[in-house]
C-alpha positions in Angstrom: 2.3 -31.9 3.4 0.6 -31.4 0.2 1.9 -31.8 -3.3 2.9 -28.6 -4.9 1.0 -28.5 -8.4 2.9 -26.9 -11.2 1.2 -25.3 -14.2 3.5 -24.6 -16.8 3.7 -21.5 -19.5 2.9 -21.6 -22.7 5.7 -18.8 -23.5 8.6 -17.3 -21.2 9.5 -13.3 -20.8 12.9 -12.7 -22.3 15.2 -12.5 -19.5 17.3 -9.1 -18.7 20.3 -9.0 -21.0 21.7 -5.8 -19.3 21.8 -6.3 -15.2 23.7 -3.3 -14.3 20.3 -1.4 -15.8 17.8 -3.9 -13.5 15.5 -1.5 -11.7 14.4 -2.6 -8.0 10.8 -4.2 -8.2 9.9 -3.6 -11.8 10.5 -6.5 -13.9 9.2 -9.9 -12.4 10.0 -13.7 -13.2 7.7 -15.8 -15.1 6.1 -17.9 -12.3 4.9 -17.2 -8.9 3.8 -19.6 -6.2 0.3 -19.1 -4.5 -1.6 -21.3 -1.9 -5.0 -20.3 -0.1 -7.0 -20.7 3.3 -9.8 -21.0 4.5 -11.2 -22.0 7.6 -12.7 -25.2 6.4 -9.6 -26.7 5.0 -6.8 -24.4 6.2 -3.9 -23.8 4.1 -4.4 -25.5 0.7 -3.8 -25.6 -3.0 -0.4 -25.0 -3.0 0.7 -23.9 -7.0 3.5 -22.9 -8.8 1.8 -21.3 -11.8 2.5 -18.5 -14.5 3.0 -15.0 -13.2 0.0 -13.2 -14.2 -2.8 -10.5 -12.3 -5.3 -11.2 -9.6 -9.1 -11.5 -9.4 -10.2 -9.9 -6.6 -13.8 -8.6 -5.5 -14.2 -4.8 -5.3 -15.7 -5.7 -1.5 -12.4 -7.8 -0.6 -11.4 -6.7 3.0 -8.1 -6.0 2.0 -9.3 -3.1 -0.3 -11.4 -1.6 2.6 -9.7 -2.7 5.8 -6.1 -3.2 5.3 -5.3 -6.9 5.9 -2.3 -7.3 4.0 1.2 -8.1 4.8 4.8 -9.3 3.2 8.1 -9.8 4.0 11.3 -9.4 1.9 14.1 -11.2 0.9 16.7 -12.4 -1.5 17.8 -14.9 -3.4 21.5 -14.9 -4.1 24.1 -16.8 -6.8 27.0 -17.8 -5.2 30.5 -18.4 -7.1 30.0 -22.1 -7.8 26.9 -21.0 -9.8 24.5 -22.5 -7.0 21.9 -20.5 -5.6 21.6 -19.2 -1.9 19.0 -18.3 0.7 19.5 -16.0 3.6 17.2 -16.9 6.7 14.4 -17.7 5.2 12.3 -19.4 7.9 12.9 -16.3 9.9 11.2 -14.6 7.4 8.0 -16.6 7.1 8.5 -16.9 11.2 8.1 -13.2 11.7 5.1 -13.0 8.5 3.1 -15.7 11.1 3.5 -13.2 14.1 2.6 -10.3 11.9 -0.6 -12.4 10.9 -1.7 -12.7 14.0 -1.3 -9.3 15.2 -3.6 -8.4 11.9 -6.3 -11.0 13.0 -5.4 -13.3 9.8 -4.3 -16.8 10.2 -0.7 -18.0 10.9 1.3 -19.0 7.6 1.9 -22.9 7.1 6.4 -22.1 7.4 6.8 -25.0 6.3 4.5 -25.1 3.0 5.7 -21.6 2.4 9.2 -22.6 2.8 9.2 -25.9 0.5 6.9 -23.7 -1.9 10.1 -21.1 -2.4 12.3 -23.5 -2.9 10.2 -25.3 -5.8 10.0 -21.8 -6.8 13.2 -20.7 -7.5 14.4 -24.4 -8.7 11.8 -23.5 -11.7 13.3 -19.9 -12.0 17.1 -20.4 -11.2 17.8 -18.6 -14.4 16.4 -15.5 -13.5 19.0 -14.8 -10.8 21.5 -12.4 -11.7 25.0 -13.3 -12.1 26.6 -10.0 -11.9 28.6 -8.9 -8.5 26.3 -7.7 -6.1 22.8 -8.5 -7.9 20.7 -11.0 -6.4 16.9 -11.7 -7.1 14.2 -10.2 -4.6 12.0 -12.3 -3.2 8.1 -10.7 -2.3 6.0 -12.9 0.0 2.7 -11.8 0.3 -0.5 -12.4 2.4 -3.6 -10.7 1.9 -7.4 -11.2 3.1 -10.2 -13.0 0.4 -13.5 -12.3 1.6 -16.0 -9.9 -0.1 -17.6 -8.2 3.0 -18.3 -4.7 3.2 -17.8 -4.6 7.3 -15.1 -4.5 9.9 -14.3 -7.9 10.5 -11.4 -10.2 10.2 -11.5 -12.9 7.0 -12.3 -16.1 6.9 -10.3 -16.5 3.6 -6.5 -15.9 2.7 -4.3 -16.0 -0.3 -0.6 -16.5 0.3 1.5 -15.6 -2.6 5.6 -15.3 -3.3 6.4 -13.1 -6.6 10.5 -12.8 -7.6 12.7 -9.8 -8.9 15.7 -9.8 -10.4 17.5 -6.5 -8.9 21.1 -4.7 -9.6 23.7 -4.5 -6.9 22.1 -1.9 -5.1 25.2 0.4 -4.8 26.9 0.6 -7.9 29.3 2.7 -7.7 30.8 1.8 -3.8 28.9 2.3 -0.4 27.9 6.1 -0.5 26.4 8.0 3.1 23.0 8.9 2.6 21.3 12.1 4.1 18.4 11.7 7.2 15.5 13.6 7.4 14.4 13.5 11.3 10.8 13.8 11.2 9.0 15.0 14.1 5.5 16.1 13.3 3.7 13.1 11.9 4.4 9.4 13.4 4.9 6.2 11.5 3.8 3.8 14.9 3.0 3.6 18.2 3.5 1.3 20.7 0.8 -1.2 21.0 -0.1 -0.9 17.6 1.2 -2.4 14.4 4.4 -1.1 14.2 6.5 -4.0 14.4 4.7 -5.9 11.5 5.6 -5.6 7.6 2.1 -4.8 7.7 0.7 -2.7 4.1 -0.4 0.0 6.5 2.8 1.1 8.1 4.4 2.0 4.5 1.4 4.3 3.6 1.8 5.8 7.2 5.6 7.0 6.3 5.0 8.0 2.2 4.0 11.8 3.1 7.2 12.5 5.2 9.5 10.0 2.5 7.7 12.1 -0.1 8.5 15.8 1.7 12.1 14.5 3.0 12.8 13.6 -0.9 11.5 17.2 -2.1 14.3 18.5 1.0 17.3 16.9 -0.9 17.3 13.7 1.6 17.1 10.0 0.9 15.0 8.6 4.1 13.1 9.4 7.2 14.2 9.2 10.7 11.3 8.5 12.9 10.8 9.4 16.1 8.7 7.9 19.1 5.1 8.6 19.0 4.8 9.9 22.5 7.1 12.4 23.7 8.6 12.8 20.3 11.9 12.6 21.6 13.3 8.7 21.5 14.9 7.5 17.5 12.8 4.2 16.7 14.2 3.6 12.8 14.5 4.8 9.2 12.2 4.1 6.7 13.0 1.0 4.8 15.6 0.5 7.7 16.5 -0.2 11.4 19.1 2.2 12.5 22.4 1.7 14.4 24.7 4.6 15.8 28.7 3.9 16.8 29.1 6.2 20.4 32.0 5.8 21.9 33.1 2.6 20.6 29.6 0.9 21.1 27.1 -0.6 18.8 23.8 1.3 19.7 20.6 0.9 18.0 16.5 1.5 19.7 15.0 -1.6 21.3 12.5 -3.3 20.4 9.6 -2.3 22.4 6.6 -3.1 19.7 6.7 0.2 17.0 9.6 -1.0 15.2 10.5 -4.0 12.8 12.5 -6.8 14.2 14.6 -6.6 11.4 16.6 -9.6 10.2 19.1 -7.9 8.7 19.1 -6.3 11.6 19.5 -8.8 14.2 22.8 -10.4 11.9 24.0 -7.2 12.1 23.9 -7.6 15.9 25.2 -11.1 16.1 28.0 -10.5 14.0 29.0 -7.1 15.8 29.0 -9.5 18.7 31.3 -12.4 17.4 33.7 -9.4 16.2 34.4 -8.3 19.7 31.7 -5.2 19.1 29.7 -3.9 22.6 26.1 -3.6 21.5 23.7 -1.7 23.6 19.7 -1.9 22.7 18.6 1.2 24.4 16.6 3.8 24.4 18.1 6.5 22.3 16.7 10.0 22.0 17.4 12.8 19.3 18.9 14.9 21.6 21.9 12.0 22.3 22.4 11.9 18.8 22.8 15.7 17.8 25.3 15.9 20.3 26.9 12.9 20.1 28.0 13.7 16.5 28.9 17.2 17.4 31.4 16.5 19.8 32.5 13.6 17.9 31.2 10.7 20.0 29.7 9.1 16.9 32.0 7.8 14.7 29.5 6.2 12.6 25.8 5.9 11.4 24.6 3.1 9.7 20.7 1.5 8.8 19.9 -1.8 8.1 17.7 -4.0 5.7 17.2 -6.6 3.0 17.5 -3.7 0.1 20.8 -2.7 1.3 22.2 -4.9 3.4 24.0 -1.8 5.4 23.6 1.8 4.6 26.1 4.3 5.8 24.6 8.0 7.1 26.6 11.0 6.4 24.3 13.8 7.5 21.0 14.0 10.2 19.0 17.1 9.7 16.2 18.0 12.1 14.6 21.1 12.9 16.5 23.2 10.5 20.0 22.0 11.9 21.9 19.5 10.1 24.9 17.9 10.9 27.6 15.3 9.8 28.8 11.7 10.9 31.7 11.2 10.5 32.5 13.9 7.8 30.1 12.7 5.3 32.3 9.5 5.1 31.2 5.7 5.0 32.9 4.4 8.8 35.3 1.1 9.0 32.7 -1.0 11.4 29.5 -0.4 8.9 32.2 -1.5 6.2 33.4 -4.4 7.8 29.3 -5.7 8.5 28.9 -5.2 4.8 31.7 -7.2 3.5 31.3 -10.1 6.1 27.2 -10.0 5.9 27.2 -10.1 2.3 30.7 -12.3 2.0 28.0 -14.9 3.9 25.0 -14.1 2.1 26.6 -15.0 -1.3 29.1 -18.1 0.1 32.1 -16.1 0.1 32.9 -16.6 3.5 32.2 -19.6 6.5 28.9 -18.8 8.0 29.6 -19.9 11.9 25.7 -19.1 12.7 23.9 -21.4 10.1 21.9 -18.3 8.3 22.9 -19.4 4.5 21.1 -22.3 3.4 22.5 -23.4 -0.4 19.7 -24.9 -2.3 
């Protein structure tokens, strides 16, 4: 494997005195880490350097044709001080399948993987000490070439860029409000939907953006065929509680395959917890929390870890899970996901790695 070069700052940022006021994604460490491809010497160049803008052509495909993905994760500070991963060769596992489906090359995992690590040995500081803070981690691929025509790259910059981030519920798990959207679709089957590709967040910004002017956090979206079947939230994967069962959509291609949410499954599992993966449409929903078959609503993701649903509105009818109130299961997968994620408990399935 290649040497990692480091090129070192000639001044460091002053770091956040005040985390509680840290705002997701806005301030960034001092250093990122960067390597490049091409298809004469594959991956290359691997650099930890200062944190600074990109030179791009105004023809690079990415601009015109999309070729861009990233994944997300998180860096976490445990109570010994040490510093703490969560899965993250699943994450550069699932970027590689992503890259395919986009035409670009796979990542070199195990480049990117060492590359973090030198990363945040260099930044350690930057992570947040505070309960529930942690520092996000932004992998990101993206196509090189200056071509003005549809065809895949030849060239590829991989880049990783940190943020340190507050707890992201400050004042105790609070039950968002769903908007189900059923006019315009986020993915279809067969298409890119199950990537963290750049694409599929533009496709969902126009519903976020109209749900947000209705008074709700989040999108629910819908299948892109009959309309009818619940494929997952936003920034999330969604899971319902019906009848004493986990149940959350399969995947079947238009949805993410969700880390988070696969711990979420796991653990559900080792706790005893049925979990179905099934189809699931609207319809089953509405009802279910009207006659009181759901007992809870919950999504899942890096951000959040686990986010508790209180209300579902769709087509001008909206109704409540579990009166508006966070449920005991979706409590019990935040305190023993994140009791894992920052070393506060045994983790029996090897996710944490301590650095």
């Amino acid at each position: 494997m290649e040497k990692i070069k480091i090129i070192r700052a000639t001044a460091l940022k002053e770091k956040p005195k005040d985390e509680s006021a840290l705002v997701f994604g806005k301030s960034f460490t001092d250093y990122m880490f960067t390597m490049e491809f091409s298809s004469a010497k594959g991956w290359h160049s691997p650099t930890i350097k200062p944190y600074a803008p990109l030179s791009i052509d105004p023809a690079n495909l990415t601009l015109h044709y999309g070729q861009s993905l990233f994944e997300g994760m998180k860096a976490y500070r445990d109570a010994e001080g040490g510093v703490r991963l969560f899965r993250p060769a699943d994450n550069f596992a699932r970027m590689s399948i992503g890259a395919q489906r986009l035409a670009m090359v796979p990542l070199d995992e195990e480049m990117a993987l060492a590359g973090l690590k030198a990363l945040l040995e260099i930044e350690k500081d930057w992570i947040p000490r505070s309960p529930g803070t942690s520092l996000y981690i932004r992998p990101t691929m993206m196509a090189m070439d200056a071509f003005l025509g549809v065809h895949a790259s030849d060239s590829y910059l991989f880049f990783i860029i940190l943020s340190p981030v507050a707890a992201y519920y400050k004042e105790g798990l609070k039950p968002v409000k769903i908007y189900v959207e059923d006019e315009y679709v986020r993915a279809a089957r067969g298409g890119i939907g199950y990537t963290k590709a750049a694409a599929n967040y533009v496709a969902s910004m126009l519903a976020g953006s109209q749900a947000e002017k209705r008074g709700y956090s989040q999108v629910l979206w819908l299948d892109a065929v009959e309309r009818k079947y619940i494929e997952e939230v936003g920034a999330m994967n969604i899971f319902f509680v019906i009848g004493g069962k986990l149940v959350t959509p399969p995947l079947r291609g238009s949805i993410l395959a969700g880390i988070t949410r696969n711990s979420v499954i796991q653990l559900a599992k080792a706790k005893g917890l049925e979990v179905e993966e099934r189809p699931i449409s609207i319809d089953e929903v509405f009802e279910a929390a009207q006659s009181g078959a759901m007992s809870e609503a919950f999504g899942s993701g890096t951000a959040a870890v686990i986010s508790p649903v209180g209300h579902f509105s769709w087509k001008g009818e909206e109704v409540a899970v579990n009166g508006g109130k966070m449920g005991k299961i979706a409590q019990d997968l935040y305190d023993s996901l994140t009791a894992i994620q920052y070393g506060r408990a045994a983790d029996p399935f090897g996710w944490s790695i301590k650095l």
